[in-house]
N, C-alpha and C positions, 0 to 999 in steps of 0.2 A: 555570555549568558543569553539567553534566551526570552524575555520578558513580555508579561501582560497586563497591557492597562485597562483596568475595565472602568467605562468613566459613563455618564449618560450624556454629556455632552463635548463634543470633542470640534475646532475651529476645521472650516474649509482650509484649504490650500488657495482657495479663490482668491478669498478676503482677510482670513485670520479674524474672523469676527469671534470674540466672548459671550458668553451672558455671564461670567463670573468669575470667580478667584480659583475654583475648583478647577475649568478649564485652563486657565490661564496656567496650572502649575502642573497638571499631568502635560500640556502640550510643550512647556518647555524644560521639564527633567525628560521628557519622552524623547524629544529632538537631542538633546545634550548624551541620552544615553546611546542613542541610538549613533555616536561617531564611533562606538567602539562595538559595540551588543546587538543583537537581534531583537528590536522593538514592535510589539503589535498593538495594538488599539483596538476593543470593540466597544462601538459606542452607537449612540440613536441617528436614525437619518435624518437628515435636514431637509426640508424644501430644496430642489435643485441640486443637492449634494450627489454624488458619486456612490456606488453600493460599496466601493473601494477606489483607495488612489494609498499612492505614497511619494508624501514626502518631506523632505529633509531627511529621509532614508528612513520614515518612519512609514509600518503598514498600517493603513487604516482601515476599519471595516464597519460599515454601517448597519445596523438588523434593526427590526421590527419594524411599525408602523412611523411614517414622517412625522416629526415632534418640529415646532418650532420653537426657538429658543423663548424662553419664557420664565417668569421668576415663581410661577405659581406650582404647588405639588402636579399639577397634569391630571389629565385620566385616568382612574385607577386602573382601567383595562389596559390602556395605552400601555402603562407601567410593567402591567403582569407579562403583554406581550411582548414589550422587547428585554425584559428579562429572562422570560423563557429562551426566547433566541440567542440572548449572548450565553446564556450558560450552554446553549448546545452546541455553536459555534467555538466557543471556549474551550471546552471538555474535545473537539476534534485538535486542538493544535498540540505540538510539538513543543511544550516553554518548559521553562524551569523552578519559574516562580509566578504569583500571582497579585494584582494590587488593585484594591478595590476603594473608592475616593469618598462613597459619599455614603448613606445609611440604604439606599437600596443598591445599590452595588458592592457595598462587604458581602453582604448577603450571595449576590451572586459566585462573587469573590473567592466567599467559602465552599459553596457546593463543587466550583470547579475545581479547586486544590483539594479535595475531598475523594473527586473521580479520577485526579491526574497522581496524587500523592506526592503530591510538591507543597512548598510552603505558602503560604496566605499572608498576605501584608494590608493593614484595616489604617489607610490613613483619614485621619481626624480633623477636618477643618473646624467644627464645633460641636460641642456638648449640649444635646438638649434634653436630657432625660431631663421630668419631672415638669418641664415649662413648656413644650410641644405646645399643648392648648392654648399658653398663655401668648406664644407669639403669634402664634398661625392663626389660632382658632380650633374650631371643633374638629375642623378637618386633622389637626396634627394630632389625634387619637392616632390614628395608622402609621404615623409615624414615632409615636411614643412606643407602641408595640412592637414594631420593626425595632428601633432603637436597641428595647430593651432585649431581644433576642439576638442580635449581632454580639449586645456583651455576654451572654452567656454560651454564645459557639466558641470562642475562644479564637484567638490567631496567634500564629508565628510570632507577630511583630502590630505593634501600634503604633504610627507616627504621629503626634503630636503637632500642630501647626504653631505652638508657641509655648514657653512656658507656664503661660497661663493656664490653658488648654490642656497642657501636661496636667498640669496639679487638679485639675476637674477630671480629668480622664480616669487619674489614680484612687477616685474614690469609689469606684468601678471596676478597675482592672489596677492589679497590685504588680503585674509583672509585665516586662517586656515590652516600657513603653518609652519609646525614644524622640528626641524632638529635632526636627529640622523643619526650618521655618518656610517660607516664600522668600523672593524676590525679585531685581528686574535684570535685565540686558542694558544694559547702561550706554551701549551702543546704538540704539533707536533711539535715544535721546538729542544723540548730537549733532542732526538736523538743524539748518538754520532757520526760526520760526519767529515773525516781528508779534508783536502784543499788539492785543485788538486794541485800537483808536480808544474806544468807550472799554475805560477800566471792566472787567468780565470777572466773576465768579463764578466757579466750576465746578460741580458734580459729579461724578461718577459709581451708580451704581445698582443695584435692584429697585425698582418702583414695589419695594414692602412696605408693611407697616413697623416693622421692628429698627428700618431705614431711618427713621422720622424725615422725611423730603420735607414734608408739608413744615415742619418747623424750620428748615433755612428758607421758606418760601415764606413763612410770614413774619419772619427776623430781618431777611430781602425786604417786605414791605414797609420795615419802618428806616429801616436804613436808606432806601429810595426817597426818604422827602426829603435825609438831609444831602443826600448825596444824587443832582439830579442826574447827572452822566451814569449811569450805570448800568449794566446787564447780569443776568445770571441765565448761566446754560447747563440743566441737565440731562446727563446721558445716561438713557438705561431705559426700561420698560420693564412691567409688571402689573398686577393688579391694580396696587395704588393710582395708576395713570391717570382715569376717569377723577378719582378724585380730587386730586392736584392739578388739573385740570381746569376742574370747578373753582379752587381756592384761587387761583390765577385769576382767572375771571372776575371771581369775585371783588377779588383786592384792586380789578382795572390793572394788571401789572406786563397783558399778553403782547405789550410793544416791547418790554425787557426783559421779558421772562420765556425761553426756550425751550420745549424737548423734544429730545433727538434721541432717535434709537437707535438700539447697541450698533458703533458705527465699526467699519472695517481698520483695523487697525494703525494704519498710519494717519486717516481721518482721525482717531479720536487722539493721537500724539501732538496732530496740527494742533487740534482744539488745547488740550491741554498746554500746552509751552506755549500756547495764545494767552491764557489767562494770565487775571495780575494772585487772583487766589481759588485753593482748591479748598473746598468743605465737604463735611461728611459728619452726619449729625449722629451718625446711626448710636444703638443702646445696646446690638449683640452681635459680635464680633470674633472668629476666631485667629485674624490676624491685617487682612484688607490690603491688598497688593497696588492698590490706587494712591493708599498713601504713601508709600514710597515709589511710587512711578510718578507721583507728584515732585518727589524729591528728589527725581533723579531729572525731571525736566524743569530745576530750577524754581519753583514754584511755593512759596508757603503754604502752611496749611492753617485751616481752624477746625479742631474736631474735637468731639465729644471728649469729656474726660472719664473715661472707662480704662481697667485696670491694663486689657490688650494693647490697647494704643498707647499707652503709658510705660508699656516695655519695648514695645518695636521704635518710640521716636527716643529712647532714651531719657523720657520725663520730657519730653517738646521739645528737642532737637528741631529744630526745621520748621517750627510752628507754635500754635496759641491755643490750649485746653479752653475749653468753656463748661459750661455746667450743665451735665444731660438730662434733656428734655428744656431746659431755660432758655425762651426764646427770645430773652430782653436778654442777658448774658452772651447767650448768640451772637445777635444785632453787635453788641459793645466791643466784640473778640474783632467781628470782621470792621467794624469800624476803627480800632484803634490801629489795625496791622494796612488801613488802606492809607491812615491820615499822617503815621508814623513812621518817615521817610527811613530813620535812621534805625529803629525796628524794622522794618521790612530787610534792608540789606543786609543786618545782620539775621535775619532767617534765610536769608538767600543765601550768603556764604554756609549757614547751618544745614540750610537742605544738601548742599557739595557732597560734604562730608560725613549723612547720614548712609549717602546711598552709596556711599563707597562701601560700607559695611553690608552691602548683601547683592549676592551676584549668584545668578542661577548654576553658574559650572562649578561653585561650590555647593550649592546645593545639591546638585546631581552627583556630586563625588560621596558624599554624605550618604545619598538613598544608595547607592553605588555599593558603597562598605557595606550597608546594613544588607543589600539584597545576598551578597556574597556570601557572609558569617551565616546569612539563614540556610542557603542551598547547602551548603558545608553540613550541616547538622542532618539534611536529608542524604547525604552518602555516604 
């Protein structure tokens, strides 16, 4: 097969840097497929990136205007132009199928299985018709409308990032939606890494609002008077910065409290298998690859108890629910799993064996079947 990924952000071969879970899953079903298939890539330029490179025998192509990675919607022009260019760059190659990651690249997605008369594959990381506004803001008018036009172009194929997401997707689109989830390389993990001296809890993920950062950062501040050894390190960047920034400040917390941005990928593995716990407070969710990369470098977790994370840890396989938005619930989750020796080991052995249950070369055999059954229908 022939294959296209069209993604807006796609990691160097530098660094393997992320801004996200979207990245993180087109670059490793793209590497996995690409040991047997003809993989392409276009996606946005980076600072310092390459107009093209390949590798892991994956081709990569950068068009339009340099984007840094970033958690904010962008430029609206920014957007238009390098959409205009991967659809033109697109519509020139030679594939057989087409896979579009996120609500402005279905978009692209489709017009170029449109011009090429190949199938269109609309994967799903999350559903936001109807609450655009309420997460983003005013700004997600444009993408409420985007949204809503990808579901009425129709595709090939919908891939679903959970079953959760399934069952939202299908109040939408009645047919032809299939679910294959995320997950990790379990072999980056097995690096030998000592835990940082001063117990650490660890974050990973967009500086949004719908993140809630700011709520393990003032759940951290009550737990720091009882617990005075302690650190908390977040990774990531995005708008919220500035302000979680300020709450730091404010609380006096900037000798324990860290952030780091989005770092090159074996940096953020150190960081991680450093920690004693990984949190993640966030309220929307369409499956979150940190949590089980938590759990694949041994690491408990505490996070929100929302219905996604309640399928992927197995009802807290490997970790401690807490109550979303409750930032005294918060505080109680990561204090009992720091103070609870005999708890914490048992999530430790728990995390083992969550993360044996998902492994990317199953998930690319997955997207594999489904790319195949669709070309099949076009010949």
């Amino acid at each position: 097969m022939r294959i296209l990924f069209i993604s807006e952000f796609f990691p160097t071969a530098r660094d393997l840097r992320y801004s996200g879970g979207v990245e993180a899953r087109n670059y490793f079903v793209a590497k996995n497929l690409a040991k047997k298939h003809q993989v392409y890539v276009v996606t946005s330029r980076l600072p310092g990136s390459k107009k093209s490179e390949k590798y892991q025998r994956v081709n990569i192509y950068r068009v339009g205007p340099k984007r840094d990675y970033d958690a904010s919607l962008g430029s609206f022009l920014t957007r238009i132009r390098f959409a205009l260019a991967a659809i033109t760059l697109g519509k020139s190659q030679n594939v057989d199928i087409v896979d579009g990651s996120n609500f402005l690249t279905h978009l692209i997605a489709k017009v170029i299985s449109s011009s090429l008369k190949i199938p269109a594959v609309a994967w799903y990381p999350d559903i936001w018709i109807g609450s655009w506004i309420k997460i983003v803001g005013p700004i997600g008018a444009v993408g409420e409308v985007l949204e809503r036009i990808n579901i009425r172009l129709g595709f090939d194929a919908y891939i679903a990032i959970s079953e959760t997401k399934a069952r939202e997707l299908r109040r939408f689109v009645k047919r032809n939606v299939s679910v294959i989830g995320c997950a990790v390389d379990r072999s980056e993990f097995k690096i030998a890494t000592k835990k940082q001296q001063t117990p650490t809890i660890i974050c990973a993920a967009r500086l949004v609002s719908y993140k809630r950062i700011e709520d393990l950062v003032w759940a951290f501040a009550i737990l720091a008077k009882k617990i005075s050894q302690l650190n908390l390190i977040l990774i990531g960047r995005g708008p919220e910065k500035e302000k979680i920034e300020n709450i730091i400040k404010m609380l006096k917390l900037n000798s324990k409290v860290k952030i780091l941005d989005n770092l090159p990928r074996k940096n953020f593995i150190d960081h991680l298998k450093s920690a004693r716990i990984f949190c993640l407070p966030s309220t929307v969710e369409g499956f979150v690859i940190s949590v089980i990369e938590a759990a694949a470098a041994g690491v408990p977790f505490v996070i929100s108890d929302i219905p996604v994370f309640r399928e992927i840890t197995a009802n807290g396989w490997g970790g401690l629910f807490f109550k979303s938005t409750d930032i005294k619930d918060l505080s109680v989750k990561l204090e009992k799993l720091l103070k609870n020796k005999k708890l914490y080991m048992q999530k430790v052995k728990e995390c083992a064996s969550l993360a044996q249950n998902y492994d990317w070369q199953e998930v690319a055999q997955k997207t594999e079947d489904l790319y195949k059954s669709l070309i099949k229908k076009y010949t």
